[in-house]
N, C-alpha and C positions, 0 to 999 in steps of 0.2 A: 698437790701435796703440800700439807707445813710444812715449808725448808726450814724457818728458826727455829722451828720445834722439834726437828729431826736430826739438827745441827746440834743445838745446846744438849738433848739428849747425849748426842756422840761424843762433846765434851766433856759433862759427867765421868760418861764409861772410861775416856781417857782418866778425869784425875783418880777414878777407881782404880785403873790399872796400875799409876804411881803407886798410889799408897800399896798394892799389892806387891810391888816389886820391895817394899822393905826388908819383909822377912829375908829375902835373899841376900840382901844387901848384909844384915844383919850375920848370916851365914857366911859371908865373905870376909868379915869383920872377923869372925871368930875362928877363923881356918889363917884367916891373910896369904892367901897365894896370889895376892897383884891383880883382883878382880873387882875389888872394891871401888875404886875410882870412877869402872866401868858402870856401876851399878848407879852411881851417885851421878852422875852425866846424864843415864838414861832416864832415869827418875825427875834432873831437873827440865828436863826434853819434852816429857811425855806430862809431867804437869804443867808445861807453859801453854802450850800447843791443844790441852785440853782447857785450862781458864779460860782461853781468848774466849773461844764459841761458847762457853758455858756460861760466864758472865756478860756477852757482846750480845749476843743475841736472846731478844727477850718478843716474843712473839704474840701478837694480840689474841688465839684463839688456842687454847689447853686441848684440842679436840684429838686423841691419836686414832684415824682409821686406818682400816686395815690395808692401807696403800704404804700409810707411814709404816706401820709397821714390820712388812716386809721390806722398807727400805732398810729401816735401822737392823735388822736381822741383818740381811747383805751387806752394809757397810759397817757395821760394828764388829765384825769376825774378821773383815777383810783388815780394819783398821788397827785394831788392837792387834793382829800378829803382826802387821805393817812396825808399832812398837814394842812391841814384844820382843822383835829382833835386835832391838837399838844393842842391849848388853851381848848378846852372840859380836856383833859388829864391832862395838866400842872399844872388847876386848882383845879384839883381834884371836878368837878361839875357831872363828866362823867366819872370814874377814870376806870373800864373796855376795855379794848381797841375797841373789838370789836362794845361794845357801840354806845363809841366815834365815830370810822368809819362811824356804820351804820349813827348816826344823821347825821354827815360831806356830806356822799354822798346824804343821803335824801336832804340836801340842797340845793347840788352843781346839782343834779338831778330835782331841781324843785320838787320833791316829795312830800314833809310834814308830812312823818308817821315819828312816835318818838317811842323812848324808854324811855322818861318822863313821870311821873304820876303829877310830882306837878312843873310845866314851872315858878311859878311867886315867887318861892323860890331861882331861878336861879341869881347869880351877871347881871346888866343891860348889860356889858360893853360883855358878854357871849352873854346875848339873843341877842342883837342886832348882832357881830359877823353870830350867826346862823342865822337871818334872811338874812341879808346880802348877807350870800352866795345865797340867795335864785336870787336875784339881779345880784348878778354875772352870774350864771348859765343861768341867763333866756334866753338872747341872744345866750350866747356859751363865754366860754371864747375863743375859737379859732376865732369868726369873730371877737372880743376882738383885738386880737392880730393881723390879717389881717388889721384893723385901726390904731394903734398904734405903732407895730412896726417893722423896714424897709423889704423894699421886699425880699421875700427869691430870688423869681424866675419868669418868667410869668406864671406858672401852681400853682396859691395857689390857684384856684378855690378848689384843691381836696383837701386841706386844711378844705374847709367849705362846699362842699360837704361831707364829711366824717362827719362832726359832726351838720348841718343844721338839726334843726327837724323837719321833713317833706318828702313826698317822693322827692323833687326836689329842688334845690336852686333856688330860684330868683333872678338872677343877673340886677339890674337896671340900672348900668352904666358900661360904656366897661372895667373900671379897677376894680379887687375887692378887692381893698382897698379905692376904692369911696363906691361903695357899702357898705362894711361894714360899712364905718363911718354914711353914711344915715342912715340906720337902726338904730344906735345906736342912734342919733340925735333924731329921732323919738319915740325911747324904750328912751329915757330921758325926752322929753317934754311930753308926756306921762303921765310918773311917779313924772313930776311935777305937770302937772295939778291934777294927784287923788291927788296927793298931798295938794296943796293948796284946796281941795274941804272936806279933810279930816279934815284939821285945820277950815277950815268956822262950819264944822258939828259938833266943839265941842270936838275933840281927841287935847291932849298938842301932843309935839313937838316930844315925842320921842315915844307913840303912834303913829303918824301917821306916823312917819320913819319907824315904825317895819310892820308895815299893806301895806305901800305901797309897799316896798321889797317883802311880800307876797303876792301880788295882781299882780305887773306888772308881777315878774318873773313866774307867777304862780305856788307859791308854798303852801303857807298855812301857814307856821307858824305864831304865835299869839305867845303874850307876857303873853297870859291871858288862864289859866285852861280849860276855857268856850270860847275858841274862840274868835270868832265875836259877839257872843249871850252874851260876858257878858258885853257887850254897852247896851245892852237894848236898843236899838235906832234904829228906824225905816229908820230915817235919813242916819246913816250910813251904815247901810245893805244894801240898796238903790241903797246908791252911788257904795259899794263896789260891790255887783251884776254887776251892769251895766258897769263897769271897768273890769273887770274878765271878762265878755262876751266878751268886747272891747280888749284886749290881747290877744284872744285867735280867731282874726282874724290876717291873713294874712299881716304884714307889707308892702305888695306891694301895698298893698289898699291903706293905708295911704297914701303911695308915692305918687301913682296918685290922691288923693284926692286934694292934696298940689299942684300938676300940673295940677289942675282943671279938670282934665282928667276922666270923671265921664263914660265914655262908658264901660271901663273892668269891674269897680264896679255894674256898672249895668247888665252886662253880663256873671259875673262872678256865676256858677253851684255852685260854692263848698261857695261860701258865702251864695247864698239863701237857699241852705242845711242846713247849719250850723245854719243860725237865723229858719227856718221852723221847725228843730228839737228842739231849743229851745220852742219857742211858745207851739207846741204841746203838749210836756214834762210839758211845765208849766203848761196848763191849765190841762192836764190829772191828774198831780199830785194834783194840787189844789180842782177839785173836789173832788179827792182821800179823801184826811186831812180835809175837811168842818167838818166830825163832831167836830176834836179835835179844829180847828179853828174857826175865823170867817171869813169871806170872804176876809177882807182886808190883815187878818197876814195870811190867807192862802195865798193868792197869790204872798202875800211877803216872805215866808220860800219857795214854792215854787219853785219861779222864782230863788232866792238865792241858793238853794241848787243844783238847776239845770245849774244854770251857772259857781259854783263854782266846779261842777263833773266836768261837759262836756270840760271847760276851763284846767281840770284838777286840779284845785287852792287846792279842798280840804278844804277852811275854814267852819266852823259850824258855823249856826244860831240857829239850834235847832237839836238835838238827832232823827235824822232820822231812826236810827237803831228800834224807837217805830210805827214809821208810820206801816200803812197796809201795805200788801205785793206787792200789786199790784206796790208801789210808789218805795220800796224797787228794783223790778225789773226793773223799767225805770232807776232807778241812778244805777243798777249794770251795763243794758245796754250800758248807759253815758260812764260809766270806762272804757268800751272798746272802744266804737267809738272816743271819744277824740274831738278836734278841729280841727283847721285847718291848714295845709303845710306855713310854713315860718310864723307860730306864734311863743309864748313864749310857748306852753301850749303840751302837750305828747298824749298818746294814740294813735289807729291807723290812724288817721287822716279822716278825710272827704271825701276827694278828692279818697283816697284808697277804701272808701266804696261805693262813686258812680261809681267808673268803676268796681267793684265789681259786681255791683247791674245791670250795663249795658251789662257786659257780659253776667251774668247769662240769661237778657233779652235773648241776640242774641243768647245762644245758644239753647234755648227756641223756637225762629224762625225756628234756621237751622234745629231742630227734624220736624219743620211744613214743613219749604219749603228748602230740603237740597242745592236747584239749586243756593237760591237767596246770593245776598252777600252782607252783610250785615258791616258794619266799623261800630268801635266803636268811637265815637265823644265826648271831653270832653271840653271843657271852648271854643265851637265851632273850634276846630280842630282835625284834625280824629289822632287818639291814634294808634302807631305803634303795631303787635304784639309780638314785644320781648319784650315790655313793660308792655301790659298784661298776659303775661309769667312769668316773673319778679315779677311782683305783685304777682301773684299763688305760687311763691316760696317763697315770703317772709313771705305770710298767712301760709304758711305750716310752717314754720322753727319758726314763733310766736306761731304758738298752740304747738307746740311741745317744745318750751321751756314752752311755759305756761302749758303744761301737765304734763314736768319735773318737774317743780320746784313743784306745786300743791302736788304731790306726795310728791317729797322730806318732803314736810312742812307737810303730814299728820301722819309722824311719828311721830310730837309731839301734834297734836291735835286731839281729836276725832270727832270735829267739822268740818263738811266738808264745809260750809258754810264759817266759819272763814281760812281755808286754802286757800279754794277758790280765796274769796275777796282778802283775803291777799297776794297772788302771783299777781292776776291780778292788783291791786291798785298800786303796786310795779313794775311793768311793763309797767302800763301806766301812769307813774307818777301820779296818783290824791293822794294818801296818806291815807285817813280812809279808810275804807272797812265795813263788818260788821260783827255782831256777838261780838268776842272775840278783833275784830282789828276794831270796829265803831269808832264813832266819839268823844266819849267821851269814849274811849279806847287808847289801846295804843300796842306796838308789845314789850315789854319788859320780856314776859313770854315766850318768843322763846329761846333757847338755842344760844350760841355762834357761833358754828357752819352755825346754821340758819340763825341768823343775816348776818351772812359775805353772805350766799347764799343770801338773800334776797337784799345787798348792790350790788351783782354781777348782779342781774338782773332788780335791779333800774340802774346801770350804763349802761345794753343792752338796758334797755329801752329807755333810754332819748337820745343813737345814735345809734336809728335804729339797732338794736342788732348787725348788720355786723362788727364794728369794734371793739364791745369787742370779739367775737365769734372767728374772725380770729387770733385775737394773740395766741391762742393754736396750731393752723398749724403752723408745724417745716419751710413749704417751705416762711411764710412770714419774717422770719428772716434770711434768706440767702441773700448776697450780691448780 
């Protein structure tokens, strides 16, 4: 492996994350509730500590392969919530480290479970910071950094192959440093429009900064106890639904939509999956809740809770953890299947469950007709089989950490339900769960210990677990 190249990279990303923490700092400045100091400490912390290796180490061979690149995946998420936490800590809002961590990664993970009971006691120039990260994360800070700043090499694909969420990157243009910037262009205009649709619907200025950071990045955090539900506003749950859905497609859409290019969209398997199982979900849950509702807030809590699962966002409209079980089981199902490959949004993705679900067909056939031969065909092109190979190994190596950790967590709970959610919610970034870790709950009864596990496998979740999993092999750190 290039350690100085792997290094200085990870210094970079540090003084990136400095200069990101301004805006907040900037927010604290303009609230002044005694967080500023904090900000300004963390800031000059996290740019020392990133100059050293970025300036100190200068490495004779520019080469990044796909070994470094899963390094810096797994230690650039670990490292950066590592500072991320500094202002939770400095300020003493979150003064427990592991705490701190855990929020830090939930953020940087897209996740949104907290270890807060009362969010709206927190300094602004804090929440919004946590939000933030939500914003950062959503993209990757690594295709972040493939946009921004200069090329290592011509193989940074593994770069963003290593930390793309989803099973596959989508490269739209033949450099991927074009590529990234598109996407990013796209994840901003984006999270301007919820933007300006948020300030039309009646949210001030620093409400809808805090909402749209949880919405485009798909992560959840709110500024408010109650979520999204303490709008009361039909209007804005709506809008926020319908955005949440919308991030939690495929950015390539976008792109050809923009190049009028309407044939992939139309022919695309894993986007009609992905709205078919919304619709379904909606209407099933909506029957579901008619009693407690009425037809129209059913359909609207809903479509909300079900886009906000499936997207992974995790924001609350209303205390689902009360619904019937039936509804309870479709958003547990939600937490697994996730969205869709080269969104903002976690979980096992779409695309993973329909060759899933195609294989299972074919081998369904081959016990009928062993002679015939059958390919499996996905967004109309036939799917290699070390591909669907691949895939069987990865289902396997995901239940088996989701088995692990489950276990682990039900050392402290006797609720097999709340351990449950709580491992999978954590894994596939959505963030509530239920029981003891629903939606107007929280994960701050877990022990120390817990938390760090539970930060270890929000951060396998959100890259594909391969590149946190591999930095324990002794052979990925040899030269």
């Amino acid at each position: 492996m290039n350690h100085k190249l792997v290094f200085r990279l990870m210094g970079r990303l540090l003084l990136m994350e400095a200069a990101l923490m301004i805006p907040s700092l900037l927010v604290s400045l303009i609230y002044g509730e005694g967080d500023a100091m904090a900000f300004l400490i963390a800031i000059g912390i996290t740019a020392l500590c990133g100059a050293l290796p970025a300036f100190l180490f200068k490495p004779s061979r520019q080469d990044l392969n796909a070994r470094d690149g899963l390094a810096v995946a797994g230690l650039s998420w670990a490292v950066l919530s590592l500072f991320g936490a500094l202002p939770f800590l400095i300020s003493g809002v979150i003064p427990r480290f592991a705490d701190a961590y855990f929020e830090a990664v939930s953020g940087f993970t897209t996740t949104g479970a907290t270890i807060l009971s009362d969010i709206e006691a927190l300094p602004k120039g804090v929440l919004f910071w946590r939000s933030f990260t939500h914003w950062i994360g959503g993209m990757g800070v690594l295709v972040f950094t493939l946009a921004v700043l200069p090329k290592l090499s011509g193989r940074t694909a593994h770069l963003a192959r290593a930390e793309s969420p989803g099973p596959t990157f989508t490269k739209l243009l033949p450099k991927m440093g074009d590529t990234a910037k598109i996407l990013y262009l796209l994840y901003f205009a984006l999270s301007f429009i919820l933007f300006v649709c948020l300030l039309i619907s009646g949210m001030n200025v620093y409400d809808a900064l805090i909402h749209t950071f949880g919405t485009a990045g798909t992560g959840g955090f709110s500024n408010y106890n109650a979520s999204v539900g303490a709008f009361n506003s039909p209007a804005i749950e709506w809008i926020i639904a319908v955005f949440m859905m919308l991030f939690g497609i495929n950015f390539a859409m976008y792109y050809h939509l923009l190049r009028r290019n309407v044939k992939p969209i139309l022919c695309s398997e894993e986007l009609r999956t992905y709205l078919g199982i919304i619709l379904i979900c909606t209407l099933g849950i909506t029957i579901t809740i008619l009693p407690q509702y009425s037809f129209a807030d059913g359909l609207r809590h809903a479509f909300f809770q079900v886009s906000a699962i499936m997207s992974t966002t995790g924001f609350a409209s209303a205390n689902f953890n009360l619904w019937p079980l039936f509804a309870r089981m479709l958003l547990v199902i939600l937490i697994f299947v996730g969205a869709c490959a080269g969104s903002t949004a976690g979980g096992f993705k779409v695309s993973r469950i329909v060759l899933l679900v195609k294989s299972a067909i074919r081998e369904i056939q081959r016990t009928l007709q062993p002679r015939k031969v059958a390919v499996v065909r996905f967004e109309g092109k036939p799917v290699q089989e070390s591909t669907l190979g691949a895939l069987g190994i990865y289902l396997f190596v995901y239940v088996i950490t989701f088995i692990i950790g489950t276990l682990l967590l039900s050392l402290e709970t006797q609720d097999l339900t709340s351990a449950f959610t709580a491992c999978l919610t954590c894994i596939s970034n959505v963030g509530p769960g239920l029981n003891q870790v629903g939606p107007v709950e929280n994960f701050a009864f877990f022990s120390s210990p817990m938390k760090l596990l539970l930060s270890f496998i929000m951060l396998a979740g959100r890259l594909e677990l391969y590149p946190m999993l591999v930095l324990f092999a002794p052979s990925m750190w040899k030269k």
